[in-house]
C-alpha positions in Angstrom: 5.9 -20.9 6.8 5.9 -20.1 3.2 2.6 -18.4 3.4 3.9 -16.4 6.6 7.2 -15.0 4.8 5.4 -14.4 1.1 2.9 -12.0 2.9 5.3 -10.4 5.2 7.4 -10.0 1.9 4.2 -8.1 0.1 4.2 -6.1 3.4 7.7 -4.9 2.5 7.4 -4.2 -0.7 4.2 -2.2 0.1 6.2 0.0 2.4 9.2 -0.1 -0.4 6.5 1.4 -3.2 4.0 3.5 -0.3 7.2 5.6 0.2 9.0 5.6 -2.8 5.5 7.5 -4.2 5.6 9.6 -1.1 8.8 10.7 -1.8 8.5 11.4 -5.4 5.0 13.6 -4.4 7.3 15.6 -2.0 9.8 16.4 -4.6 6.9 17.1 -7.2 5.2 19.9 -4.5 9.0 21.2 -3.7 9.5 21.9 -7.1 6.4 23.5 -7.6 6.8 25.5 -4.7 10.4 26.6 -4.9 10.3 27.5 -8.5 7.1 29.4 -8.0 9.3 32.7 -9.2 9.3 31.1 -13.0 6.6 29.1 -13.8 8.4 28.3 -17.2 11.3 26.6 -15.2 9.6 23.5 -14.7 8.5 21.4 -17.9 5.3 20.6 -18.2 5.8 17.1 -19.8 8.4 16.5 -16.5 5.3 17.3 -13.6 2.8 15.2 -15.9 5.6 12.0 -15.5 6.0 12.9 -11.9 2.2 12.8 -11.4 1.7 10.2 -13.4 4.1 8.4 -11.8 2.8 8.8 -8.3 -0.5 8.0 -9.4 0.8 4.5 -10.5 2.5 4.0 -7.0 -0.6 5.0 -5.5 -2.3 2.0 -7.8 0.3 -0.4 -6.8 0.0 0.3 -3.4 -3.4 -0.3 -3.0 -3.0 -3.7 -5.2 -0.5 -4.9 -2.6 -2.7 -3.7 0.4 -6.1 -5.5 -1.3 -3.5 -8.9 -1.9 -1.8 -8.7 1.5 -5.2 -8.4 3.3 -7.1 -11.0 1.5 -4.5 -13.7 1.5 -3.9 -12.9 5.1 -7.4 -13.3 5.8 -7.9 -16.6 3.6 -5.4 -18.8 3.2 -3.0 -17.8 6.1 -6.4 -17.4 8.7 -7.5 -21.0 8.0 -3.8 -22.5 8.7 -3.0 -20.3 11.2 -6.8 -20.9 12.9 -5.6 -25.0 12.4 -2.7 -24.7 14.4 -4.3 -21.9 17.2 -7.2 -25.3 17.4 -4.3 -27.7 17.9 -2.6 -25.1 20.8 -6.1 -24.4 22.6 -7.1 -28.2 22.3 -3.6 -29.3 24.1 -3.2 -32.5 21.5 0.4 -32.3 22.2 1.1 -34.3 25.3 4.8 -33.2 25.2 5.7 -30.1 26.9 8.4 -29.2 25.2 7.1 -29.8 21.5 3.5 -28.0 23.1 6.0 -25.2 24.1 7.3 -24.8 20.4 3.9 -24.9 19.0 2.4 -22.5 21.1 5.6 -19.9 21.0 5.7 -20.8 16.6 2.0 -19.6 16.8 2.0 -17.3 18.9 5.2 -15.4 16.9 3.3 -16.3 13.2 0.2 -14.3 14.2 -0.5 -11.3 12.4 -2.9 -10.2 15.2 -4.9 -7.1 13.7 -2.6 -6.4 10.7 -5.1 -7.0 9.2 -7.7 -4.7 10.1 -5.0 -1.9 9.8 -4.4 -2.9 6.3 -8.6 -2.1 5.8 -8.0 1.3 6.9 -4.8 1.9 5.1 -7.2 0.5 1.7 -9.2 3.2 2.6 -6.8 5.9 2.6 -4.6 4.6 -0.2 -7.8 4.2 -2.7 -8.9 8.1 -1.0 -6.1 9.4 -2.0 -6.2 7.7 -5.8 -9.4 8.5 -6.4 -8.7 12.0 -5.1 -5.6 12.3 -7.6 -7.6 10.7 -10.2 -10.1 13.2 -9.8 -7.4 16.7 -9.7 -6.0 15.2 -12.7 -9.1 14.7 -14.8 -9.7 18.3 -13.8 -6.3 19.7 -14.6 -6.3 18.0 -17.9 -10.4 19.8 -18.5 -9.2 23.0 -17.0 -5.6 23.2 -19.7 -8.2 21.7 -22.5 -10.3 24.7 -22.0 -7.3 27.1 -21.8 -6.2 25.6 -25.3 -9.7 26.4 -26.9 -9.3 29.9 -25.9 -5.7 30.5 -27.3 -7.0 29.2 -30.3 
């Protein structure tokens, strides 16, 4: 049960930092966009923390996506796979205990959590890669704009 509440805890605090990113990327592009009339309103070294920042979240988001998945599919599949055995197999003469077991197993199964967890790796380490990528770019493109000042 321990296993069971540590990962549904990693899957809370994976929506706790997915949105808390999300958030701070919508303020960054309302910024952007409402103080379009002065670009000189909006300090640089402010938009590099709030990038940087979401790029972070977006790091620790896909580390507590990658963990969730793989202890769900380890550790937690072979108990859980254990005690699914014990409910197909019917060891449990009683049929009030074999009533517990199967509604405790049945109520502990992640079902295809799992397999929505792959797909939201895929889009998390998209996205990072993507802002990865923008930001080695913006850094080339304001490196290039320095040489030419100069």
């Amino acid at each position: 049960m321990a296993l069971y509440d540590s990962i549904y805890g990693m899957i809370k605090w994976l929506a706790i930092c997915a949105l808390s990113t999300a958030m701070i990327a919508i303020m960054m592009l309302l910024l952007v966009v409402l103080t379009n009339q002065s670009p000189n309103a909006i300090s640089q070294n402010f938009l590099t923390v709030l990038y940087t920042t979401c790029l972070v979240g977006l790091f620790l988001t896909v580390v507590l996506i990658w963990k969730a998945r793989y202890v769900m599919n380890t550790t937690y599949a072979g108990a859980h796979a254990h005690f699914q055995s014990a409910t197909d197999s019917q060891c449990i003469l009683d049929e009030g205990w074999m009533s517990i077991l199967t509604q405790w197993n049945t109520h502990t199964s992640f079902g295809n959590v799992a397999t929505h967890l792959l797909y939201m790796l895929y889009v998390f380490v998209s996205l990072l890669l993507i802002g990865v990528i923008f930001a080695i770019w913006a850094l080339m493109k304001l490196a290039k704009n320095t040489d030419v000042g100069r």
